[in-house]
Every structure is written in structure tokens, then in C-alpha cells.
N, C-alpha and C positions, 0 to 999 in steps of 0.2 A: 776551804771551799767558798765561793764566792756567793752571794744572794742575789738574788734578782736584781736589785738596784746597780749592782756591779757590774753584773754579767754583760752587759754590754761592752763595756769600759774595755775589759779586759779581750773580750772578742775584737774590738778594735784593735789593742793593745797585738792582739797576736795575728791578725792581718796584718798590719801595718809593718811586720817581721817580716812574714812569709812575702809580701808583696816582696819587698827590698831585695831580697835574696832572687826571687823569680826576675825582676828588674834587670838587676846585676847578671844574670843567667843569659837573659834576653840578650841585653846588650855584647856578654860575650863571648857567647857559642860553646865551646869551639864549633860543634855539626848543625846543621839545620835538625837534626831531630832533637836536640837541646832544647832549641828555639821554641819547637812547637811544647817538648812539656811545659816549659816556662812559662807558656802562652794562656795554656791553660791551665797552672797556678793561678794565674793571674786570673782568669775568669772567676776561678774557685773561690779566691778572698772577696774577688767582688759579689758573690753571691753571700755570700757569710756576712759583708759589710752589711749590704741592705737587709738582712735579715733582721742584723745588731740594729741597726736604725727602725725596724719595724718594733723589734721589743722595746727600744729606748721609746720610739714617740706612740706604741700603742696605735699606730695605723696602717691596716690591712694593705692597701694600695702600695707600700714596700715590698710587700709578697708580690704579688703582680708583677712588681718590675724585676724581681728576681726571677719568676716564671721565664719572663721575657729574655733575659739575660741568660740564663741558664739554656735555652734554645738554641739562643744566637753564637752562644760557646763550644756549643755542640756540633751545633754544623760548622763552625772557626775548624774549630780541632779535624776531627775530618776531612775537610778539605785540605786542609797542609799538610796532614799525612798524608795524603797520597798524593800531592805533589813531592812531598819530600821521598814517597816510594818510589812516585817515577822517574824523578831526577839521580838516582841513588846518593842521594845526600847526605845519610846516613850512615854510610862507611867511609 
């Protein structure tokens, strides 16, 4: 099990997976609702990243922009879901 001094490291370590794979997804569909889980993988690791950088540099203000982040993903994600409902993109 990793210690604190680690635990970034490897939080990185396993975003930087889940991105690539989410990436890879992104770019290759096959459906627009693919797209959009991928989408928001991709918001996921980035909230996990800056979290990791909040415990690596011990400064609050990463939180924050996670907040912010986490928001701005939320309404992503929903909006393209229902584009991709009303397009039926999805089948």
C-alpha cells in the first residue's frame, strides 16, 4: 500500500491510464454516446489530477479548481446527453 509521499505519484500513475484509454475512446466512437462517456472520464481523471497536485503541493486552491472543474463537467455531460438523446445517436 502506498504512503503519502507516494500516493500522488501513483494517482497520477493511474490517471494518466484512464486518460489514454478515455482518449483512445474519444477519438473512436464507435456512437456519440461513447463519446460522451469518454468525455466525462476524461473530466474524472482531471478532477483526481488536481486533487493529486493538491496533496503533492499541500495547497488548498487545487481544490477550488477542482470544484470548478467538477461543475463545468457536469453541465459538459449533460448537455451532450441530450443532444445525443435528441439526435438518437445512440442507436
Amino acid at each position: 500500500m502506498p504512503d503519502a509521499g507516494t500516493a500522488p505519484l501513483w494517482i497520477i500513475a493511474a490517471c494518466a491510464f484512464a486518460l489514454l484509454l478515455a482518449l483512445l475512446r474519444l477519438v473512436r466512437g464507435p456512437t456519440p454516446a461513447d463519446r460522451v462517456v469518454a468525455l466525462d472520464i476524461v473530466f474524472s481523471a482531471s478532477l483526481a489530477l488536481t486533487a493529486a497536485m493538491a496533496l503533492a503541493t499541500g495547497r488548498v486552491l487545487f481544490l477550488d479548481i477542482a470544484l470548478g472543474l467538477a461543475l463545468v463537467g457536469f453541465v459538459a455531460t449533460v448537455v451532450w446527453a441530450r443532444v445525443v438523446e435528441r439526435t438518437g445517436g445512440g442507436r
